[in-house]
C-alpha positions as CSV (number, residue, x, y, z in Angstrom):
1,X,-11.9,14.9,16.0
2,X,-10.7,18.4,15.4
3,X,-13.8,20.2,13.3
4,X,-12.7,21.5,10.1
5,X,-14.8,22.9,7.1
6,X,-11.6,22.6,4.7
7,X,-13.0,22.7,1.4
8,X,-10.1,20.0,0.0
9,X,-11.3,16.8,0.2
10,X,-7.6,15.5,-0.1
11,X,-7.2,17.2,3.1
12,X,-10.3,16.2,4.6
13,X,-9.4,12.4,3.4
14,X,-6.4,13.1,5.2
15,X,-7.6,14.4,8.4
16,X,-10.1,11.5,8.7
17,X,-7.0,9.0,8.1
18,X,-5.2,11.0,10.6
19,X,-7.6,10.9,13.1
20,X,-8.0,7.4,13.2
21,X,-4.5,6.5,13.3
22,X,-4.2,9.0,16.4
23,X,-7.1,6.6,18.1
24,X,-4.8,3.6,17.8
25,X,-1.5,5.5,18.7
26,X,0.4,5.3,22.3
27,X,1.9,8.8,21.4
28,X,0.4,11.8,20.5
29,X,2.1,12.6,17.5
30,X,-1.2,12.3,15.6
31,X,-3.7,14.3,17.5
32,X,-0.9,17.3,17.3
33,X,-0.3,16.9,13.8
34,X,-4.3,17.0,13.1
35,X,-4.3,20.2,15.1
36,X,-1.7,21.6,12.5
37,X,-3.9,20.5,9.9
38,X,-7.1,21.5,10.7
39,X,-5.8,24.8,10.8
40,X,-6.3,27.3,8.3
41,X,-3.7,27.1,5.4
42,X,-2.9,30.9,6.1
43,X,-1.8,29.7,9.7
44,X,0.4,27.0,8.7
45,X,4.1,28.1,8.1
46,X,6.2,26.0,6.0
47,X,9.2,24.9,6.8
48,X,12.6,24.8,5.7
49,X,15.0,22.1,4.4
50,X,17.8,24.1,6.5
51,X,15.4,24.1,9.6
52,X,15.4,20.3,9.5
53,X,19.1,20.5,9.3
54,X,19.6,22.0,12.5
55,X,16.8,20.2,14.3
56,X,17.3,16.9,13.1
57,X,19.9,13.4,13.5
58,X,20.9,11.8,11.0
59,X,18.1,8.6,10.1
60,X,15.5,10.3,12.1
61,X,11.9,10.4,10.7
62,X,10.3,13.7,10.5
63,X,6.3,14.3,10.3
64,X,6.2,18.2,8.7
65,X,2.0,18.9,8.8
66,X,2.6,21.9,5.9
67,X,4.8,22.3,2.9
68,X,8.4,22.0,2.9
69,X,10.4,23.9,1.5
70,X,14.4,24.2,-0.6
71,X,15.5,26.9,1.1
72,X,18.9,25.8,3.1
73,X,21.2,22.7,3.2
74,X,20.8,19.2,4.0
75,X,23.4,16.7,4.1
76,X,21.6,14.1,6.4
77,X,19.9,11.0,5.1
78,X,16.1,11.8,6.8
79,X,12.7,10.3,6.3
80,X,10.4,13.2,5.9
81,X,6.6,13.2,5.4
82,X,5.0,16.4,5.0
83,X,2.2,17.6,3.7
84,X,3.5,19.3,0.4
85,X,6.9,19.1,-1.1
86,X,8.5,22.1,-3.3
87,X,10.2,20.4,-6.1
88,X,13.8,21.2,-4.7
89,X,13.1,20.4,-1.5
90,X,12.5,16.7,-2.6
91,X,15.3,17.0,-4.9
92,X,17.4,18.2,-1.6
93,X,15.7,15.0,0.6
94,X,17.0,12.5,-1.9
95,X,20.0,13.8,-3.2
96,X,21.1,13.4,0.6
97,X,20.4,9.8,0.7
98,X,16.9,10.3,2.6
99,X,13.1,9.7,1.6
100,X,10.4,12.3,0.9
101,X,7.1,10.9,1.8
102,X,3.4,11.8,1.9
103,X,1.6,12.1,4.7
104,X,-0.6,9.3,4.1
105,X,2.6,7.4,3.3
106,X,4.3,8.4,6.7
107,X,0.9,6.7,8.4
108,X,1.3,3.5,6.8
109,X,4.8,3.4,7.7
110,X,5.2,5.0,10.8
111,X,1.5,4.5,12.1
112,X,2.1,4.1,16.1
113,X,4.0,7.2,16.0
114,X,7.3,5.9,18.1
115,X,10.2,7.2,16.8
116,X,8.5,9.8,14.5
117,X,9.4,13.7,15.3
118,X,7.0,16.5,14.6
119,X,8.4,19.7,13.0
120,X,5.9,22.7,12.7
């Protein structure tokens, strides 16, 4: 398990969850996103709504291990989980027919990790 002295203990509740999903899992889509969470909140960038325009397919499901952001376009139906949502970029997920999930959401859903794309 990645050491982390986050002070959150959403966050650590989270990493914990994480971590022992990422036991479990055939991919390693778990172990990277608790990398990008243990890290320090000033060294995780947020992301777009437009950057998941340009990097995503239509249906795919999206793990984002920060906040997303409304800044850009989306016009594809996407299953996100992230972190943190901004109000309009939730607003922007649905109102293009997709779903805006939590992270602890994403692992009940999505918990093997096939099929799931990281975005950092």
């Amino acid at each position: 398990m990645v050491q982390s002295s986050k002070g959150n203990p959403e966050l650590r509740r989270l990493l914990r969850e994480v971590h022992r999903q990422g036991r479990g899992a055939t991919t390693g889509l778990w172990e990277a996103a608790e990398v990008h969470l243990a890290r320090s909140r000033h060294h995780r960038r947020p992301v777009n709504v437009g950057q998941l325009e340009r990097v995503a397919k239509a249906q795919e499901v999206l793990l984002v291990p920060t906040k997303l952001l409304a800044s850009g376009v989306l016009t594809k139906p996407l299953t996100v989980g992230a972190l943190a949502f901004s109000p309009g970029a939730r607003e922007k997920i649905q109102s293009a027919g997709g779903k805006a999930l939590s992270l602890s959401e994403l692992l009940a859903q999505h918990g093997d990790g096939k099929g799931v794309r990281l975005v950092a």
